[in-house]
KELUMMI-953747 format. One record per residue (C-alpha): residue number from 0; residue in three letters; y, z, x. Coordinates in steps of 0.1 Angstrom, whole numbers, plus 5000, padded with zeros to 4 digits. Layout:
KELUMMI-953747
[NUM,'ala',[Y,Z,X]]
...
//
This chain:
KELUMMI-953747
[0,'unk',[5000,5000,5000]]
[1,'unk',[5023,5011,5028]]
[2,'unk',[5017,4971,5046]]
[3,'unk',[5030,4961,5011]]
[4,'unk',[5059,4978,5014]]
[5,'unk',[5063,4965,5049]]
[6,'unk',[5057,4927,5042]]
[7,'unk',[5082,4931,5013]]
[8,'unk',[5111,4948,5035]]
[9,'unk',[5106,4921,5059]]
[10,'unk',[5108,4889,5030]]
[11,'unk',[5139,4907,5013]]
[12,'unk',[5155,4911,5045]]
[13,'unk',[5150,4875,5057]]
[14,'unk',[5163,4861,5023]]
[15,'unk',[5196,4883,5028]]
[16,'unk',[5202,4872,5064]]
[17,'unk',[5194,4836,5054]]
[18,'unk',[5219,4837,5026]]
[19,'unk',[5247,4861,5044]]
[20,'unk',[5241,4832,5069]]
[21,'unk',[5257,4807,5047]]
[22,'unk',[5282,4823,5035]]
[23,'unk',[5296,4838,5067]]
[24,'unk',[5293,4802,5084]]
[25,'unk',[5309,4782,5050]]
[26,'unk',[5339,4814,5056]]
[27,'unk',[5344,4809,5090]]
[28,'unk',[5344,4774,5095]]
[29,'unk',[5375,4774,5066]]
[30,'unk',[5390,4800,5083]]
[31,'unk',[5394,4780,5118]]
[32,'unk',[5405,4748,5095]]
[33,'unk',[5438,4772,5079]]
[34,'unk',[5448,4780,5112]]
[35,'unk',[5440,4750,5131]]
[36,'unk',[5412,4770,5154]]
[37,'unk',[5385,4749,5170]]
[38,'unk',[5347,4757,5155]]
[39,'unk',[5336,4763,5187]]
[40,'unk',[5360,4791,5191]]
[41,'unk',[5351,4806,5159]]
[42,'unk',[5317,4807,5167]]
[43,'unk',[5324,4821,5202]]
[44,'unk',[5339,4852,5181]]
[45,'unk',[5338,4860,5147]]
[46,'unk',[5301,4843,5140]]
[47,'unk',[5288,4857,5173]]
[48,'unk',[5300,4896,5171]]
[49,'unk',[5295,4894,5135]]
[50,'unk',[5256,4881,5137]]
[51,'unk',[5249,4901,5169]]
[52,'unk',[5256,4937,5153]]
[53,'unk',[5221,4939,5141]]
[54,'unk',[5213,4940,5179]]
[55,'unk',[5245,4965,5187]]
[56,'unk',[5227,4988,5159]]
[57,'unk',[5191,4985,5173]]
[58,'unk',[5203,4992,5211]]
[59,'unk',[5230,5017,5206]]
[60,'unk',[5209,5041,5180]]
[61,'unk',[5181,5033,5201]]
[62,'unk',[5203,5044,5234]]
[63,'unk',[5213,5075,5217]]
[64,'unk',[5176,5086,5209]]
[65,'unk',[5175,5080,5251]]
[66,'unk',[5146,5052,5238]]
[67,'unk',[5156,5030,5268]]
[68,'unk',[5126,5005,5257]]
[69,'unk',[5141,4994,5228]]
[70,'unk',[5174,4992,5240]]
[71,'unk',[5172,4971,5269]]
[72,'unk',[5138,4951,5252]]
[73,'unk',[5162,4944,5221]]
[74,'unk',[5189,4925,5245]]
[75,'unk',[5163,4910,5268]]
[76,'unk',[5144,4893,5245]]
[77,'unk',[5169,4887,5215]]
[78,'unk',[5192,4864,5246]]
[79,'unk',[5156,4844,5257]]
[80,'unk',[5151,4838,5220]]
[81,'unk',[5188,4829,5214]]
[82,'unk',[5187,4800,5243]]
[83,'unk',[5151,4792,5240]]
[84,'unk',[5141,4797,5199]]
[85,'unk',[5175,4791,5185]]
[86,'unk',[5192,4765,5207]]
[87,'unk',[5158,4745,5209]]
[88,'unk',[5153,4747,5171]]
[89,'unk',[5192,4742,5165]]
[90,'unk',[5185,4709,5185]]
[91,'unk',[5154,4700,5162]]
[92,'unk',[5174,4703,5133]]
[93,'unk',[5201,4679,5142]]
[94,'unk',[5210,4669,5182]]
[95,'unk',[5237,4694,5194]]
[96,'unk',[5268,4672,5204]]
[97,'unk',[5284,4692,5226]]
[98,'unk',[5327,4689,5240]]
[99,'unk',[5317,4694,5280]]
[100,'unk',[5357,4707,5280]]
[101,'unk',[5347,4731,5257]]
[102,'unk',[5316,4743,5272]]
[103,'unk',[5330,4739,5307]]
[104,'unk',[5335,4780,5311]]
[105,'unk',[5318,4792,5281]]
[106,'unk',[5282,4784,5293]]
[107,'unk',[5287,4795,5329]]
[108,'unk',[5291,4830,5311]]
[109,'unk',[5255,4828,5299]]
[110,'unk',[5246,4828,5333]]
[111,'unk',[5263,4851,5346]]
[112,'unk',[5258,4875,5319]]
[113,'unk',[5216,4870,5331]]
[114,'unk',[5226,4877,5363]]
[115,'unk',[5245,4909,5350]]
[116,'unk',[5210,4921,5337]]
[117,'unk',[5188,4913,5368]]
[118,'unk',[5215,4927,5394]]
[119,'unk',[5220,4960,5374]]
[120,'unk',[5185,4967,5364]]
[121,'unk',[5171,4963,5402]]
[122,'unk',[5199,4974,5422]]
[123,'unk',[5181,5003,5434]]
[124,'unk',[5159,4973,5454]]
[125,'unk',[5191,4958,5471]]
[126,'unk',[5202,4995,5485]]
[127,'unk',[5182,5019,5507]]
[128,'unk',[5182,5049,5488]]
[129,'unk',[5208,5073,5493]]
[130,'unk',[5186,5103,5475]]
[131,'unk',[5206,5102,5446]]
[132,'unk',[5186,5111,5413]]
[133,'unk',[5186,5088,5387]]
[134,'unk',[5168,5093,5354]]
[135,'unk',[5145,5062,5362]]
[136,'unk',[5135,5047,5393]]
[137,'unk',[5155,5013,5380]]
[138,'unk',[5185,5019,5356]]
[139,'unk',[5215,5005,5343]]
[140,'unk',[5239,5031,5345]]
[141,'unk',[5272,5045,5331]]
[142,'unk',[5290,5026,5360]]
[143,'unk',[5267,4993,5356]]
[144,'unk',[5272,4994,5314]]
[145,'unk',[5315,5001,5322]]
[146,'unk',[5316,4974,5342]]
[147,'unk',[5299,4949,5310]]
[148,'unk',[5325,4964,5293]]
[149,'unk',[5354,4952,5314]]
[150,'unk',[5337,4913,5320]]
[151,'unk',[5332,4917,5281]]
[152,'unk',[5374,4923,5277]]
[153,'unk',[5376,4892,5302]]
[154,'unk',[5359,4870,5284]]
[155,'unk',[5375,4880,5251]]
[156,'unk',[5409,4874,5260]]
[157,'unk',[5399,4837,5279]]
[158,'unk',[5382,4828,5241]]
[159,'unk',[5410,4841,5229]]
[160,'unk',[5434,4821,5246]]
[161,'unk',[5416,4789,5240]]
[162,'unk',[5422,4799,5198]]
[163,'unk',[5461,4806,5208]]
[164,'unk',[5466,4772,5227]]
[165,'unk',[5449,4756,5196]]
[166,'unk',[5467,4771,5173]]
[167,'unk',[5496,4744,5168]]
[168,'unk',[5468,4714,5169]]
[169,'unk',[5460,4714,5131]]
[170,'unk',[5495,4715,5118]]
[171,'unk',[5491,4684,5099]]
[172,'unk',[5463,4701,5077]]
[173,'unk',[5468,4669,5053]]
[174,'unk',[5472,4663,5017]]
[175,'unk',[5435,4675,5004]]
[176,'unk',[5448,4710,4997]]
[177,'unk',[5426,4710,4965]]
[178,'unk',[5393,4712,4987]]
[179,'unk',[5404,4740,5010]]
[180,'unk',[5403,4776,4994]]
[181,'unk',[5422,4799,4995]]
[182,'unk',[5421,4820,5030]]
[183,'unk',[5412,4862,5012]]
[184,'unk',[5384,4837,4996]]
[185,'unk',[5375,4827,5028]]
[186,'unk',[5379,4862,5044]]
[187,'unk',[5359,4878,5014]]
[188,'unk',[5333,4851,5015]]
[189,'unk',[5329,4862,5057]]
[190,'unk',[5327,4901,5048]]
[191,'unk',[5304,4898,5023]]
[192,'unk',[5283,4871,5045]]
[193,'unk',[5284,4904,5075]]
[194,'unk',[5271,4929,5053]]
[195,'unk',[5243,4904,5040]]
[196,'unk',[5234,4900,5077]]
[197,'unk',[5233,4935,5087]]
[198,'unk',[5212,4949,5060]]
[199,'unk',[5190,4921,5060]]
[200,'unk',[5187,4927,5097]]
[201,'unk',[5181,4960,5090]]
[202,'unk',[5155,4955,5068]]
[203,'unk',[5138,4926,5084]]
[204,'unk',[5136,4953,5117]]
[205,'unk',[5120,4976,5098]]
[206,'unk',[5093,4957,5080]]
[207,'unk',[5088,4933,5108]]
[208,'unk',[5081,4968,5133]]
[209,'unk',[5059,4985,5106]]
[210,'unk',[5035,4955,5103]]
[211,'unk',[5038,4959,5143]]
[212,'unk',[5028,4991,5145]]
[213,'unk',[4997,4987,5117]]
[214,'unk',[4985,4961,5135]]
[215,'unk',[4988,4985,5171]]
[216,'unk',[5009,4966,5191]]
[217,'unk',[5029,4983,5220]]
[218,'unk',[5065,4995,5221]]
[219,'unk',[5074,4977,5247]]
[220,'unk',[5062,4945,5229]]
[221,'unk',[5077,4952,5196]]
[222,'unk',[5109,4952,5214]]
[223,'unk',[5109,4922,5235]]
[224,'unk',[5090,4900,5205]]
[225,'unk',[5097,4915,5168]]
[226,'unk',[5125,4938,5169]]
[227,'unk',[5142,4908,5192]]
[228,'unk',[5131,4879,5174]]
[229,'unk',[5143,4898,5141]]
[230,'unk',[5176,4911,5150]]
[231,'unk',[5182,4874,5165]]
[232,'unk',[5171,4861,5129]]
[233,'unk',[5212,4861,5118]]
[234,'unk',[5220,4837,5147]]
[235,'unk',[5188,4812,5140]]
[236,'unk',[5202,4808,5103]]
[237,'unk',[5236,4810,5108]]
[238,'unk',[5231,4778,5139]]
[239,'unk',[5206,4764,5119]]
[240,'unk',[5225,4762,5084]]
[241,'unk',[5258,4751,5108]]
[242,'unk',[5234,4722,5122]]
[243,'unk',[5226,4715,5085]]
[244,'unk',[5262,4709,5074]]
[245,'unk',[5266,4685,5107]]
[246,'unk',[5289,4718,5127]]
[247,'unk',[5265,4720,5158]]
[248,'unk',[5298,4731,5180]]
[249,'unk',[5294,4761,5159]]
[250,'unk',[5257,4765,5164]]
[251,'unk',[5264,4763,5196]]
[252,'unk',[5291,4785,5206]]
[253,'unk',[5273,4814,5180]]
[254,'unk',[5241,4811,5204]]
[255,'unk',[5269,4816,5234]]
[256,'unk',[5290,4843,5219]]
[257,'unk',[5260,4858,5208]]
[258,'unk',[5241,4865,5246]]
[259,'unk',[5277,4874,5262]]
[260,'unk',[5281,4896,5235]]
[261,'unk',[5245,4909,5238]]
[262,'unk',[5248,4917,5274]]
[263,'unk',[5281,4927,5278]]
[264,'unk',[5293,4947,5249]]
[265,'unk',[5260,4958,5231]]
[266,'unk',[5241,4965,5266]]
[267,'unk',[5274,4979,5281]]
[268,'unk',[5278,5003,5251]]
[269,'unk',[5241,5018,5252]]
[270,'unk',[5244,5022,5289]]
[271,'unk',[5277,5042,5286]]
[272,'unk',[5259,5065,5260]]
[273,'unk',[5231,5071,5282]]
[274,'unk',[5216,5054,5314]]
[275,'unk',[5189,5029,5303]]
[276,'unk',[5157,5030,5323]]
[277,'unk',[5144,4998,5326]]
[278,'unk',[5106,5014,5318]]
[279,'unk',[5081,4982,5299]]
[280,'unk',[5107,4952,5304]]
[281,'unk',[5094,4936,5337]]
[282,'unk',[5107,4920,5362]]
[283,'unk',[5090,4885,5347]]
[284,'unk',[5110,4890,5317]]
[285,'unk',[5142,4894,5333]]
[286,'unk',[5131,4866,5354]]
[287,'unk',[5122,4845,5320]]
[288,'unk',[5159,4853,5310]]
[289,'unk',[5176,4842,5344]]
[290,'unk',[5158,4809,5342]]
[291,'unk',[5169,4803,5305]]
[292,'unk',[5203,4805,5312]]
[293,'unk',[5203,4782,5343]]
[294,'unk',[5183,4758,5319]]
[295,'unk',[5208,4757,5295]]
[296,'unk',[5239,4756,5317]]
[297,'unk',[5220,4729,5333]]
[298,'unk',[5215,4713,5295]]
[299,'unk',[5257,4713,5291]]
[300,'unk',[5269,4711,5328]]
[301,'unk',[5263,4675,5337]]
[302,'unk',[5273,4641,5325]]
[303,'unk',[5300,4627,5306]]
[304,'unk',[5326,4641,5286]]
[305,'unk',[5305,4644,5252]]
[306,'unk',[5270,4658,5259]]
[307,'unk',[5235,4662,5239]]
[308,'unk',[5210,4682,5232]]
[309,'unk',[5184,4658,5220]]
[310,'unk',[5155,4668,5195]]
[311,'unk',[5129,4661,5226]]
[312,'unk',[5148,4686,5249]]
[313,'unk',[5147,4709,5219]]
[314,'unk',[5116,4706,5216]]
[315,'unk',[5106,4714,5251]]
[316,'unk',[5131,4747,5250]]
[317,'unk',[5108,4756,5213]]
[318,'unk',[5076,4753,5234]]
[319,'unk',[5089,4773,5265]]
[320,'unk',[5097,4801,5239]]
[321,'unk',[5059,4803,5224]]
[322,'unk',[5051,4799,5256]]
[323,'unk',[5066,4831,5269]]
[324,'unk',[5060,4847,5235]]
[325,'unk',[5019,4842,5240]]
[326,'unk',[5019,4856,5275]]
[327,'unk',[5037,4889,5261]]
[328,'unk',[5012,4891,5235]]
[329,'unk',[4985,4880,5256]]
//
């Protein structure tokens, strides 16, 4: 009866997110028409923080109970899903037509971001010890997660400054006023879209990690595979139903906003509240993650000014994911 309960959580949930999905992507692509903001941008900020707080949720109460496997487990594998999962089936959906002068600095942030992760969770390998006690042999500390936090702010005001040069270019917003709505439509249409997402986040968490646990699979596991896999589930729809309506700059820059977000802000803020240890995540899957993010920097670095992710290379990214995925499991 309880796996009922479980299975049901998990559906409601993922009807929620896919719905808050629509209406948060339908509200914010509106609101970057009214004042003349590029998609991309929008997706950089208000889609990305606003899908990503299922993951700031999981990894900050999870920090706070000083469960440093679910924390750091959430982030790892909710960025190697984002770029491998959600770009590749993004690119499935419809080929992702990408502005290089858009993606130019945005993408090199993915990167570093991964190397972020990798640098902070082995430090301890690049320094002889200096008999300080840490509360795990390989942590992210206080220091580590304040410095996210500052790169975070950095990032923030460059996307920000992008919307602000932008600003003036849609002030011939032409003549079919009739088809726009109006903007607390828009605004009310992206708050209620958030809340959809959250709890459905919520939910999908909890049912998805219930089933986990009656079947018996590890901690460690449920946090690198379902927890991240579900509290990724607001990006997939909201890139995928942006894909649907043509918007794949949006799909895009959510997937992008979404892992510096992730990394910097959500990982930054657990690590402030308490030192994560980095306990079952291994060095393979911050190795995975690392070699994701060079992928898709190499994906949107090179070649002319408009650039593609094709179904085929989609495709590949999809079957690098399950890939990953079955070793975990296996």
């Amino acid at each position: 009866m309880q796996e009922l309960f479980f299975v049901l959580e998990f559906t409601i949930g993922l009807l929620a997110i896919i719905k808050g999905a629509d209406w948060l992507t339908d509200g914010a692509a509106s609101i970057a028409h009214h004042f003349g903001i590029p998609t991309i941008v929008v997706g950089l900020t208000i889609v990305a923080v606003g899908s990503s707080a299922p993951e700031f949720v999981v990894s900050v109460v999870s920090a706070f109970k000083g469960n440093a496997d679910m924390a750091l487990g959430n982030v790892v594998g909710s960025n190697i899903f984002n770029i491998l999962g959600i770009v590749g089936i993004t690119a499935m959906v419809a080929p992702i037509v990408i502005d290089r002068r858009n993606m130019k600095y945005d993408v090199p942030f993915v990167v570093l971001s991964s190397l972020f992760v990798a640098i902070t969770a082995f430090d301890r390998l690049l320094s002889p010890s200096d008999g300080n006690v840490m509360p795990y042999p390989d942590s992210i500390s206080r220091s580590d997660g304040l410095l996210m936090l500052c790169t975070f702010a950095v990032f923030m005001s460059y996307t920000l400054s992008i919307a602000q040069s932008n600003k003036q270019k849609k002030a011939n917003s032409e003549a079919s006023s009739d088809k726009v709505r109006p903007l607390w439509k828009d605004i009310m249409w992206v708050i209620i879209g958030l809340v959809l997402l959250v709890a459905g986040g919520d939910g999908l968490v909890e049912g998805a990690s219930g089933i986990a646990r009656w079947i018996g699979v590890s901690e460690s596991v449920i946090a690198l595979t379902i927890v991240s896999a579900g509290t990724s589930a607001p990006e997939l729809a909201a890139s995928v139903m942006a894909a649907r309506k043509g918007d794949t700059a949006m799909a895009l820059g959510n997937v992008v906003g979404s892992v510096v977000f992730n990394v910097f802000f959500v990982l930054g803020t657990s690590a402030v509240i308490f030192p994560l240890g980095i306990g079952g995540v291994t060095t393979t899957d911050i190795m995975v993650l690392l070699a994701s993010s060079v992928i898709l920097w190499i994906l949107t670095a090179f070649g002319q000014k408009t650039l593609i992710i094709t179904r085929n290379e989609g495709a590949i990214l999809v079957i690098m994911a399950i890939a990953y995925y079955t070793y975990l499991v296996i």
